[in-house]
Residue frames as a rotation matrix with the C-alpha (Angstrom) as fourth column:
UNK 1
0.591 -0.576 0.565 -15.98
0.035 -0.682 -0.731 -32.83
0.806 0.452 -0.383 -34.20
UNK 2
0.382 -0.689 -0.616 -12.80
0.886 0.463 0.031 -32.98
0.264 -0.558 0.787 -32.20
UNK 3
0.892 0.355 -0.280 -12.02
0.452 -0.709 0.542 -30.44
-0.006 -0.610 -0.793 -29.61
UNK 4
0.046 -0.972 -0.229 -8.20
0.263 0.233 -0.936 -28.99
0.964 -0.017 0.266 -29.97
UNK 5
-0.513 -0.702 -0.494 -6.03
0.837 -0.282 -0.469 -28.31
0.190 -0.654 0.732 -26.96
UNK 6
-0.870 -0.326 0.369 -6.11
0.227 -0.931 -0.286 -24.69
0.437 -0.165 0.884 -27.38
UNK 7
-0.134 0.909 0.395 -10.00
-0.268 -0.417 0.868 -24.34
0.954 0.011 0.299 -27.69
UNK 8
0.352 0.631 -0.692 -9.97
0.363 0.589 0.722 -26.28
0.863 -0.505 -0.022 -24.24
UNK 9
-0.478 -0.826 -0.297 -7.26
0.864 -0.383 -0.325 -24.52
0.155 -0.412 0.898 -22.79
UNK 10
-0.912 0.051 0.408 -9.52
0.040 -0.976 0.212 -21.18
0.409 0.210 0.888 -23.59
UNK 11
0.313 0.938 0.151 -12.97
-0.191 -0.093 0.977 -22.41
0.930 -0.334 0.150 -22.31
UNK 12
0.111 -0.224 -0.968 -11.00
0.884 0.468 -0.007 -23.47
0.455 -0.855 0.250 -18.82
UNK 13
-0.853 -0.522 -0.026 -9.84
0.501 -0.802 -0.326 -19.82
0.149 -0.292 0.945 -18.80
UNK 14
-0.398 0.755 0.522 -13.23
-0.418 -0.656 0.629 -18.16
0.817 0.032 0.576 -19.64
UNK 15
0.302 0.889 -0.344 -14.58
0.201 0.294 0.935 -20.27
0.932 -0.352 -0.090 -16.61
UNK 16
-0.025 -0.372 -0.928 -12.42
0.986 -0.160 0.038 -19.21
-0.163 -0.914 0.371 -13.87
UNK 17
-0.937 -0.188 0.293 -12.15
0.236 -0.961 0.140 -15.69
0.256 0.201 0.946 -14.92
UNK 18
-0.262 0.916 0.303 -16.14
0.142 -0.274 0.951 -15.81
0.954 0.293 -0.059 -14.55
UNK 19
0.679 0.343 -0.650 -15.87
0.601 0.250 0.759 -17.35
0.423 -0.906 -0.036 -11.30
UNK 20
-0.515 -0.522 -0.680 -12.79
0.857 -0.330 -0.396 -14.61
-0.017 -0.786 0.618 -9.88
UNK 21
0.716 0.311 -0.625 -13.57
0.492 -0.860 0.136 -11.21
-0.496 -0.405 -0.768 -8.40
UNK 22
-0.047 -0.823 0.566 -10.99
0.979 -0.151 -0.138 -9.49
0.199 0.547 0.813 -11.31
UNK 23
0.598 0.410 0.689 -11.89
0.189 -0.907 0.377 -6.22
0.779 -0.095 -0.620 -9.83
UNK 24
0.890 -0.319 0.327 -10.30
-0.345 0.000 0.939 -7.14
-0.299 -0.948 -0.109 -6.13
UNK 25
0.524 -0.710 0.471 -7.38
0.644 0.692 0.327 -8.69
-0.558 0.132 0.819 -8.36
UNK 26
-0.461 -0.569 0.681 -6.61
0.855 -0.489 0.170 -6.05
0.236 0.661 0.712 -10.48
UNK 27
0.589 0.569 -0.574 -7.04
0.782 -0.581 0.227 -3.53
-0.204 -0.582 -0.787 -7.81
UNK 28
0.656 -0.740 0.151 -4.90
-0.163 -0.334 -0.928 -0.15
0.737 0.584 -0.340 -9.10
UNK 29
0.451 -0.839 0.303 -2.46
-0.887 -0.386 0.253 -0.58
-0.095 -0.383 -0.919 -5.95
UNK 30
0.276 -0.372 0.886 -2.03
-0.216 0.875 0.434 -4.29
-0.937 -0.311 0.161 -6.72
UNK 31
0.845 -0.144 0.515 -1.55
0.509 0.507 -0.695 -3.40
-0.161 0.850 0.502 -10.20
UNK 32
0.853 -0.504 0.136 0.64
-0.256 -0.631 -0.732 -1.08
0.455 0.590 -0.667 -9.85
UNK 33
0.077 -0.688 0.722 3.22
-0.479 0.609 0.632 -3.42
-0.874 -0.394 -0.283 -7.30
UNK 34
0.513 -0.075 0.855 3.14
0.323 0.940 -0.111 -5.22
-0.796 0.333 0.506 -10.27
UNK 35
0.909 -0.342 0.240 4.53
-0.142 -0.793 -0.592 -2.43
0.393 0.504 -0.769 -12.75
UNK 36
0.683 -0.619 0.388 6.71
-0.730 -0.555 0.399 -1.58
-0.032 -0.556 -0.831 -10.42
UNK 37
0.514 -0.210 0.832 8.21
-0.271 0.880 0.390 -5.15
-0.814 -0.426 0.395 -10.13
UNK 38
0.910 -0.077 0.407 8.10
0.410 0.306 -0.859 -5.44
-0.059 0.949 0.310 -14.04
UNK 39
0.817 -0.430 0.384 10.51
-0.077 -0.742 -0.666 -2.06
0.571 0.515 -0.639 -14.29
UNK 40
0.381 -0.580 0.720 12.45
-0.874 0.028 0.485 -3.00
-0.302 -0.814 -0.496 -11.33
UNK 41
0.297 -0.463 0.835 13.32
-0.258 0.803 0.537 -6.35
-0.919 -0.375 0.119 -12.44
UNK 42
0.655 -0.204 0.728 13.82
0.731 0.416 -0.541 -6.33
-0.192 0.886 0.421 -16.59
UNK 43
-0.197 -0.775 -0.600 17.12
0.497 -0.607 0.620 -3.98
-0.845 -0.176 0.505 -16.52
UNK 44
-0.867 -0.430 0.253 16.72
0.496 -0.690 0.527 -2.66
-0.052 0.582 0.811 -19.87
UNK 45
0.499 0.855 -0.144 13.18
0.762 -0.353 0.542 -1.09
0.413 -0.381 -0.828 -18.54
UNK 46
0.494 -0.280 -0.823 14.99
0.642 -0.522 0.562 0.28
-0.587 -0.806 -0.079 -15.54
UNK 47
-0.443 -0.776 -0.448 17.47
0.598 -0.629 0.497 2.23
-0.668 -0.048 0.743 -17.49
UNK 48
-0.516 0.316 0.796 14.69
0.382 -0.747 0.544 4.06
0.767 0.584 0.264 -20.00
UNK 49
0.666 0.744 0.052 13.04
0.426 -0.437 0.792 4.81
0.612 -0.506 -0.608 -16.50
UNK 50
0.888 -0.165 -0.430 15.22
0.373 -0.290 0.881 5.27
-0.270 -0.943 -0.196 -13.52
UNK 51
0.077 -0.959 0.273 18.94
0.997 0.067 -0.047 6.00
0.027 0.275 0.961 -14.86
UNK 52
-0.428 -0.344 -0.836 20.52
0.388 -0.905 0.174 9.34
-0.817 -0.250 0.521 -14.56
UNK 53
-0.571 0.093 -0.816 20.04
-0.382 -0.909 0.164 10.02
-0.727 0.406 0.554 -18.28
UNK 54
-0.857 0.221 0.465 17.18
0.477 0.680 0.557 8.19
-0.193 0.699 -0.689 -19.33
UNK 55
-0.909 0.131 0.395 14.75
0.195 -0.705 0.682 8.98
0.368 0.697 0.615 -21.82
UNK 56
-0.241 0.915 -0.325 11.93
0.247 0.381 0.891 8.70
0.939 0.134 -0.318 -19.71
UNK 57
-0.792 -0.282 -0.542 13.17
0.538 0.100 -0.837 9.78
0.290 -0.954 0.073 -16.49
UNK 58
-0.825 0.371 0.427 9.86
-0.467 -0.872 -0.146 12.25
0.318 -0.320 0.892 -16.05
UNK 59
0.083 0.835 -0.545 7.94
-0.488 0.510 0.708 9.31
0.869 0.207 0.450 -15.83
UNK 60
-0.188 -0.137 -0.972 9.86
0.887 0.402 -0.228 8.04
0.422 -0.906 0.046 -12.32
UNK 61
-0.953 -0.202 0.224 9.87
0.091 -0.901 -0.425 11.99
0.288 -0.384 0.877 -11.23
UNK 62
-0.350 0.929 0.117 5.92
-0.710 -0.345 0.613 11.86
0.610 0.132 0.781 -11.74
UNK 63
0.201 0.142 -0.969 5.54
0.306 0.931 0.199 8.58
0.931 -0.337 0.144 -9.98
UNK 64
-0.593 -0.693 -0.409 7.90
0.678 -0.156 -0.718 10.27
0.434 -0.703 0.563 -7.11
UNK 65
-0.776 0.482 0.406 5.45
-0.359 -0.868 0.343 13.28
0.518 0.121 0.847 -7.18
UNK 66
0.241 0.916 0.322 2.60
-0.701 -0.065 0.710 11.58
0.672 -0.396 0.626 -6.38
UNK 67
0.140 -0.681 -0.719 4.31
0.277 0.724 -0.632 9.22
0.951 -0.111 0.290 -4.11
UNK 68
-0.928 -0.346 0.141 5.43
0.207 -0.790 -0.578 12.13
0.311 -0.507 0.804 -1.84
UNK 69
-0.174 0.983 0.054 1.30
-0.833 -0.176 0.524 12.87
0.525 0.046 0.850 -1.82
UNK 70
-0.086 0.294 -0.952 0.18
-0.099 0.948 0.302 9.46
0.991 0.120 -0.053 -0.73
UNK 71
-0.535 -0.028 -0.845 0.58
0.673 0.590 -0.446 9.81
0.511 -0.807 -0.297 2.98
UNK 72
-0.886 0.300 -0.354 -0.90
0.068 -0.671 -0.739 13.03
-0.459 -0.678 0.573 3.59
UNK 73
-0.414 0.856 -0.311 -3.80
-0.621 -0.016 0.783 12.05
0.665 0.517 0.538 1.15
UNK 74
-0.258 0.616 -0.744 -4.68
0.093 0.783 0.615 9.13
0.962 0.090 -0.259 3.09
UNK 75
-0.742 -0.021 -0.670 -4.45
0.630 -0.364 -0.686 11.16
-0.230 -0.931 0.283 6.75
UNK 76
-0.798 0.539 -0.269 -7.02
-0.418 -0.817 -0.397 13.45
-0.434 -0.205 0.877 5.41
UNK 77
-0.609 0.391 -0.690 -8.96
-0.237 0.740 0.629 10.28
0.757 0.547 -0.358 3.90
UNK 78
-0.548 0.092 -0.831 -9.13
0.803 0.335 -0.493 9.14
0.233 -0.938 -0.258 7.49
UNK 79
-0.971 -0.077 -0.228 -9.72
0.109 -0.986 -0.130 12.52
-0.215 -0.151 0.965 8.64
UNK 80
-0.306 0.835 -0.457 -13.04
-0.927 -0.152 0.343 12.69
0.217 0.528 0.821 6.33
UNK 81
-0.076 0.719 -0.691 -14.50
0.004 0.694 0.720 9.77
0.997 0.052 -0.056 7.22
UNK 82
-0.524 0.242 -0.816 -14.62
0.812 0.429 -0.394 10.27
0.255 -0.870 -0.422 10.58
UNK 83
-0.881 0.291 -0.373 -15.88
-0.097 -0.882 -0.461 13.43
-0.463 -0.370 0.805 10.42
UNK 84
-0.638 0.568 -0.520 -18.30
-0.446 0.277 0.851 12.15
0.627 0.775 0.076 7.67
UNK 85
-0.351 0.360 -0.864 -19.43
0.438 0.879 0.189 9.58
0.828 -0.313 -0.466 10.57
UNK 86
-0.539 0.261 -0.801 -20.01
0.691 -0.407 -0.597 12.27
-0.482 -0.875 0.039 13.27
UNK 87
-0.640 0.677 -0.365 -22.22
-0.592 -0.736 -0.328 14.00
-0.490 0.006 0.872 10.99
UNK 88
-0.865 0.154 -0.477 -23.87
-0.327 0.547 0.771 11.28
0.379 0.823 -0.423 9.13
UNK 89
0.322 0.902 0.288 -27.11
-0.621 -0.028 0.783 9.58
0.714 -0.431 0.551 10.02
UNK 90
0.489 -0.184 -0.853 -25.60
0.321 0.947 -0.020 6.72
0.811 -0.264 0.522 12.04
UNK 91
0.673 0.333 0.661 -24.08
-0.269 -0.722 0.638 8.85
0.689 -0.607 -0.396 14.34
UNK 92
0.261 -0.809 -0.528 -20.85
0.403 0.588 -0.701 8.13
0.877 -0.030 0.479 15.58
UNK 93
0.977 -0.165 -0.132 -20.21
0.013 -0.577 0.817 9.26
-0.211 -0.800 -0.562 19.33
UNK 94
0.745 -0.636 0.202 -17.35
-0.649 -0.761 -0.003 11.81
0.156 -0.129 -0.979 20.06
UNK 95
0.602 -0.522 0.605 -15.97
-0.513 0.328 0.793 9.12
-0.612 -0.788 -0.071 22.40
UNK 96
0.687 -0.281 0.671 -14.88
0.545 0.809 -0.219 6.36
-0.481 0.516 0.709 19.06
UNK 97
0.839 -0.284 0.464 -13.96
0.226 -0.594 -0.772 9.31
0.495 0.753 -0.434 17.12
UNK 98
0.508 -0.740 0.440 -11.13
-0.858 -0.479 0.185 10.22
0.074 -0.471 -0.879 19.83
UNK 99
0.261 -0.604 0.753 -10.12
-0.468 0.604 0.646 7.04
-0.845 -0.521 -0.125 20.47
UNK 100
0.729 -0.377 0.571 -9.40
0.638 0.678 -0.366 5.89
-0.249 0.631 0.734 17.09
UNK 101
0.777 -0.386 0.496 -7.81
-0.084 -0.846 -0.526 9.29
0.623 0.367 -0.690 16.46
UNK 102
0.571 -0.368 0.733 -5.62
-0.810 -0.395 0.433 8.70
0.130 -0.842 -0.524 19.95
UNK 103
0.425 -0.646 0.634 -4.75
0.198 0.750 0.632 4.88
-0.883 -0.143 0.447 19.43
UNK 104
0.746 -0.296 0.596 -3.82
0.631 0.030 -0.775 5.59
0.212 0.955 0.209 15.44
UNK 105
0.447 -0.674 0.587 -1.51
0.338 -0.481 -0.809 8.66
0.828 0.561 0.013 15.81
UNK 106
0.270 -0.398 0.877 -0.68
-0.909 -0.406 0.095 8.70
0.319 -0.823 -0.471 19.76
UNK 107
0.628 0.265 0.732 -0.43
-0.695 0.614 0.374 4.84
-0.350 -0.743 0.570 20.91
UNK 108
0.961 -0.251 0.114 0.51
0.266 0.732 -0.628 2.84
0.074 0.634 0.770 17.96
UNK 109
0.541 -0.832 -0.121 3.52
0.141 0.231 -0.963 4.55
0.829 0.504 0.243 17.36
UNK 110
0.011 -0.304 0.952 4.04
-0.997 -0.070 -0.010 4.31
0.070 -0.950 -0.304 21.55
UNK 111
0.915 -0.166 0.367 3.69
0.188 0.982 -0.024 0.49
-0.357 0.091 0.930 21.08
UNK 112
0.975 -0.206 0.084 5.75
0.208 0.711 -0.672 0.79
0.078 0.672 0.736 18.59
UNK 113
0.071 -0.876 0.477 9.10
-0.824 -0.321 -0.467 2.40
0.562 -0.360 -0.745 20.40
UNK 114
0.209 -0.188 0.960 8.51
-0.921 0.291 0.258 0.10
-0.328 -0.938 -0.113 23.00
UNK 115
0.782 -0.115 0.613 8.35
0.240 0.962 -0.126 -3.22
-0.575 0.246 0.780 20.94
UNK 116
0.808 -0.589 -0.014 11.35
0.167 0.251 -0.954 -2.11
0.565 0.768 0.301 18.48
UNK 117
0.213 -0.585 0.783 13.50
-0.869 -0.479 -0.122 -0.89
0.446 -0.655 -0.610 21.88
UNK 118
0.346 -0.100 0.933 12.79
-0.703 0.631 0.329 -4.29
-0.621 -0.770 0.148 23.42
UNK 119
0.965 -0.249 0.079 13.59
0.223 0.625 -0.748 -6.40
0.137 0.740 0.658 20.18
UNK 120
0.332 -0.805 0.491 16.98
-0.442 -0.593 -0.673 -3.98
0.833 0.006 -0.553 20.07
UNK 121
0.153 -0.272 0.950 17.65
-0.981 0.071 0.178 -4.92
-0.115 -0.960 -0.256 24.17
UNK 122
0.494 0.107 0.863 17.12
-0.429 0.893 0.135 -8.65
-0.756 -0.437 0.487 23.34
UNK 123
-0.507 -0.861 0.027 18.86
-0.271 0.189 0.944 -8.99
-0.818 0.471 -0.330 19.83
UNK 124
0.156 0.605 0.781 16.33
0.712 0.479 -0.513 -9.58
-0.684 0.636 -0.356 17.81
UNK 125
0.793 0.114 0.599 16.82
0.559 -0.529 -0.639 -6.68
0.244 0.841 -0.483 15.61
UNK 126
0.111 -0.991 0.079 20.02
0.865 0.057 -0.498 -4.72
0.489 0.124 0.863 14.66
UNK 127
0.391 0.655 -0.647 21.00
0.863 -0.505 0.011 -2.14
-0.319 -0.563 -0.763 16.39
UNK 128
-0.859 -0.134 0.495 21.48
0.395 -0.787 0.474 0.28
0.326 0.603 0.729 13.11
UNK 129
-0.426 0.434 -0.794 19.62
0.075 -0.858 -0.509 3.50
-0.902 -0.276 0.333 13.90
UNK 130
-0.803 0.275 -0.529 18.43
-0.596 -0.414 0.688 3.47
-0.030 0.868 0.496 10.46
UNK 131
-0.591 0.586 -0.555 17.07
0.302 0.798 0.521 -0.09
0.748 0.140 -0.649 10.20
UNK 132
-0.613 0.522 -0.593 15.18
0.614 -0.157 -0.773 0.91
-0.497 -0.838 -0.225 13.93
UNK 133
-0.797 0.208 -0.567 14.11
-0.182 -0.978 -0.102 3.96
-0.576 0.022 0.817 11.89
UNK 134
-0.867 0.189 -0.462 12.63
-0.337 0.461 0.821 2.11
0.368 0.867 -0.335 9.40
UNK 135
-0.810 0.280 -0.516 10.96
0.533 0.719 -0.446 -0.35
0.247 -0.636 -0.731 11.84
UNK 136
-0.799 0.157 -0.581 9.30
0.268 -0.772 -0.576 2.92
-0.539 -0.616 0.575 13.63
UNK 137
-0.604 0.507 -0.615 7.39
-0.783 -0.520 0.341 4.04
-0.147 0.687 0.711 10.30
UNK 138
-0.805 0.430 -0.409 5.48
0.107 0.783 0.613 0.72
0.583 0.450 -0.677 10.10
UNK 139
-0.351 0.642 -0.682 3.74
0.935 0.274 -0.224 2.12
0.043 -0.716 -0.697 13.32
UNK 140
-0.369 0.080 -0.926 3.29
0.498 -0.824 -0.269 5.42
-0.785 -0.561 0.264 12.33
UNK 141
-0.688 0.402 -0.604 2.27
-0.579 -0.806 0.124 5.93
-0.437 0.435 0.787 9.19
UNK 142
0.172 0.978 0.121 -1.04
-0.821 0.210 -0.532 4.44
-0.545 -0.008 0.838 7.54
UNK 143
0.077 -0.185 0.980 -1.42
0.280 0.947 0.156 0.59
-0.957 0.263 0.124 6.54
UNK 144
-0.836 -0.459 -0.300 -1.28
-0.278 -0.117 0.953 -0.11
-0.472 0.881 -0.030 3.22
UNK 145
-0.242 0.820 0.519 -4.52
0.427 0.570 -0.702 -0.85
-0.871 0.052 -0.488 1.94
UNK 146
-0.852 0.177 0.492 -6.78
0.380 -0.436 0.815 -0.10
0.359 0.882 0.305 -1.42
UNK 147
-0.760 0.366 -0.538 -8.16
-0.007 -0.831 -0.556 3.11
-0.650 -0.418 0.634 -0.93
UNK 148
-0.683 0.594 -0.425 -10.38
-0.618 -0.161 0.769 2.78
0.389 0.788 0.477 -4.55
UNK 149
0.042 0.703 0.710 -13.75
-0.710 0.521 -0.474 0.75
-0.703 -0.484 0.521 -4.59
């Protein structure tokens, strides 16, 4: 009995899918960059979401909502795990617990004046006050990362 195409086409699929990690691939912040992309790039999306008077617009507001949330969730994320680790059984000394607290929200974003100031002195980067502003927030507020397991 002769195999078609498709059927081979479908057992190739069922064997890589076994063999990826579809959990770490279709993590929710890597699915939702991908949303996002979708609505951002097929215009007549964008205008039942984002337009002034579209019919959906409560669905970008809600997005915006928890958006707005997102950085002070993941400062108090941090926050709880280190405290979690200075009371836990492992036992984190005082000393780690300051210094990650001191290079994260006192150093980094001292690096980071000094390395966008010297880029700015040498031309490497424009010297719009916005764009600098921009720049600034990559060292100050928390990586991007997936926060789910």
């Amino acid at each position: 009995m002769a195999v078609s195409d498709f059927d081979k086409i479908w057992q190739y699929l069922r064997i890589i899918s076994r063999k990826l990690n579809l959990k770490a691939i279709f993590a929710p912040s890597t699915t939702a960059a991908f949303i996002g992309f979708t609505i951002g790039l097929v215009p007549q999306i964008r205008n039942l979401i984002i337009s002034g008077n579209a019919p959906f617009h409560v669905v970008q507001d809600s997005a915006l909502l928890l958006g707005d949330a997102a950085i002070p969730i993941v400062t108090l994320i941090v926050g709880g795990n280190l405290l979690r680790g200075l009371k836990g059984p492992a036992g984190i000394c005082m000393s780690l617990v300051i210094g990650v607290i001191a290079v994260r929200y006192v150093l980094l974003p001292l690096l980071g004046i000094v390395i966008i100031k010297t880029a700015v002195r040498f031309g490497l980067v424009h010297s719009d006050p916005l764009y600098q502003f921009i720049l600034l927030l990559h060292y100050a507020l928390p990586p991007a990362m997936n926060i789910g397991r």
